[in-house]
LUMNUDO-769287 format. One record per residue (C-alpha): x, y, z. Coordinates in steps of 0.05 Angstrom, whole numbers, plus 5000, padded with zeros to 4 digits. Layout:
! LUMNUDO-769287
XYZ
...
! end
This chain:
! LUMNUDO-769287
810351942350
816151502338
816551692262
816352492279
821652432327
827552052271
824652552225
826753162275
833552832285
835052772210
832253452202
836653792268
842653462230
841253832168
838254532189
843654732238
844255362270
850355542299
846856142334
840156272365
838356932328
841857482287
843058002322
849558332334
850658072410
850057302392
854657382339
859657712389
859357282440
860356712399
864956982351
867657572379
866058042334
858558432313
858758362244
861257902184
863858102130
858957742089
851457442089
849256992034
841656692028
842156181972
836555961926
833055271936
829755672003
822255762017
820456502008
821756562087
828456522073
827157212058
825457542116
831257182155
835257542109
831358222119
831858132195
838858122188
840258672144
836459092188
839858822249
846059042203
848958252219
854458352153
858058862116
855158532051
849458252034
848957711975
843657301953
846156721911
840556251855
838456251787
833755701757
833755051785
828154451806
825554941870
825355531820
817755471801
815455241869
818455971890
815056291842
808456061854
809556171931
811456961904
805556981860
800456811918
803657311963
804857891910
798557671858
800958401819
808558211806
810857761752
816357321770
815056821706
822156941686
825757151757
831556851779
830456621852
836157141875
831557651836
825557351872
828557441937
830858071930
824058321893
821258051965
824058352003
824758991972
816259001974
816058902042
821459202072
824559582029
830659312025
836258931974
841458501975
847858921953
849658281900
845357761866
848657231835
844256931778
846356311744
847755791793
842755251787
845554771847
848654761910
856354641879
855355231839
851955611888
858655611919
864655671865
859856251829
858856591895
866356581916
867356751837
863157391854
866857571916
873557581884
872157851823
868458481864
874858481915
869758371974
873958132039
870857492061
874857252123
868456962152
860856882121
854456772146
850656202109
843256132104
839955602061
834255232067
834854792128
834154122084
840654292045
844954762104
850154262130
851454092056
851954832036
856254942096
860554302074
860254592000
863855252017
868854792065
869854372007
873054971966
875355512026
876255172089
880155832111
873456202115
869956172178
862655942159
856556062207
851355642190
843555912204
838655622171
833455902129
827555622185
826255172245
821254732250
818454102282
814453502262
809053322306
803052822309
802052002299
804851562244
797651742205
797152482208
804752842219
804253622220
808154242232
809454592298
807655322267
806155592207
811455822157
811856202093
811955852037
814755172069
814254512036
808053982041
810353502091
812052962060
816253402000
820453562067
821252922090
824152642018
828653292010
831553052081
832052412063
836152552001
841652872040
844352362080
846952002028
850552542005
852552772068
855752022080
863252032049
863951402017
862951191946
856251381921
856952051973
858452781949
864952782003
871252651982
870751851983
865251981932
864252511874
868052961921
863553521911
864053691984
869353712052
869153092098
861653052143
861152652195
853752262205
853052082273
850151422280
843751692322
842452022249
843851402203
838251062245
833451542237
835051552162
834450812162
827650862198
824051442152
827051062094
823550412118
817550792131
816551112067
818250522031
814550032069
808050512047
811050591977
811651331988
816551821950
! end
């Protein structure tokens, strides 16, 4: 039990949510104000990420809709995950922007209003989607971020890193909880297209490190690919801990 719990602490750290749901009343009483001017899923998501995005657009969250990812490491698991859903559709040479947006198109019937093609990691992600927004004049005074939960604080610190006048919301692409023994961890519910458990746990083990701001970090004290993040030291533990789990068992 001890290992699922530091894995749910790294993985709170990294998934955050700044609201519970989105839906026009949570955004106003947080923000004050019932729509953004902008929502942006990013690639490197589970196909889920997709109907977050849908449930948004039809709870009319933003003004504009953007989804941001071209071909990266995640690329191929996305496609298989859109193959097994959509056995009729080729996506062999898709973007994952034009995966998303192919998704959700067939089952809700609904697009993005950009895609943004090219980007192949999270630092691009970000200078080609604010290259996007200011070369199509789009007003951007605050922007609704969704990513896949393993890589949202260091999305949200990407954008920081290069606007730090926008106000970011952060809501990640899915929730979810570890639960069982050492032996046998799990997930809490059942989710489209998420990662085998232990692919999760390494992708949340590779951001702290470049969460952490010093020298081999991506924050300013580092490759300074990102703005300043804090790591508590309840969440350096619980890195330490998976780490020394994982290794102990020679697992990657």
């Amino acid at each position: 039990m001890e290992l699922a719990e530091q894995i749910n602490i790294l993985a709170e750290f990294c998934g955050v949510r700044d609201i519970n749901e989105l839906n026009q009343n949570n955004l106003n009483n947080s923000y004050g104000f019932k729509q953004a001017d902008v929502m942006v899923l990013f690639g490197g998501s589970i196909l889920a990420g997709g109907d977050v995005l849908a449930e948004a657009i039809k709870n009319q969250i933003a003004k504009i809709y953007i989804i941001v990812g071209g071909a990266g490491h995640t690329t191929e698991a996305l496609r298989t995950k859109m193959h097994e859903v959509y056995p009729d559709k080729n996506t062999g040479n898709l973007s994952e922007a034009e995966i998303f947006n192919k998704y959700i198109n067939l089952k809700y019937n609904l697009s993005a209003d950009y895609l943004e093609c090219e980007s192949t990691n999270c630092g691009n992600n970000i200078t080609f989607l604010l290259k996007l927004l200011d070369e199509n004049k789009i007003l951007c005074n605050n922007i609704i971020l969704s990513q896949d939960a393993t890589m949202q604080h260091r999305m949200y610190a990407g954008l920081k890193r290069y606007r730090p006048d926008i106000l970011a919301i952060n809501y990640a692409a899915y929730q979810v909880k570890i639960v069982g023994d050492d032996s046998a961890l799990n997930y809490n519910t059942d989710i489209l297209g998420m990662w085998n458990v232990e692919r999760y746990v390494s992708l949340l083990l590779g951001e702290i490190p470049r969460l952490t701001d010093d020298s081999k970090g991506y924050g300013p004290n580092g490759k300074d690919f990102i703005a300043h993040v804090d790591v508590p030291i309840k969440v350096q533990r619980a890195f330490e801990f998976v780490s020394n789990f994982y290794s102990i068992r020679n697992i990657k």
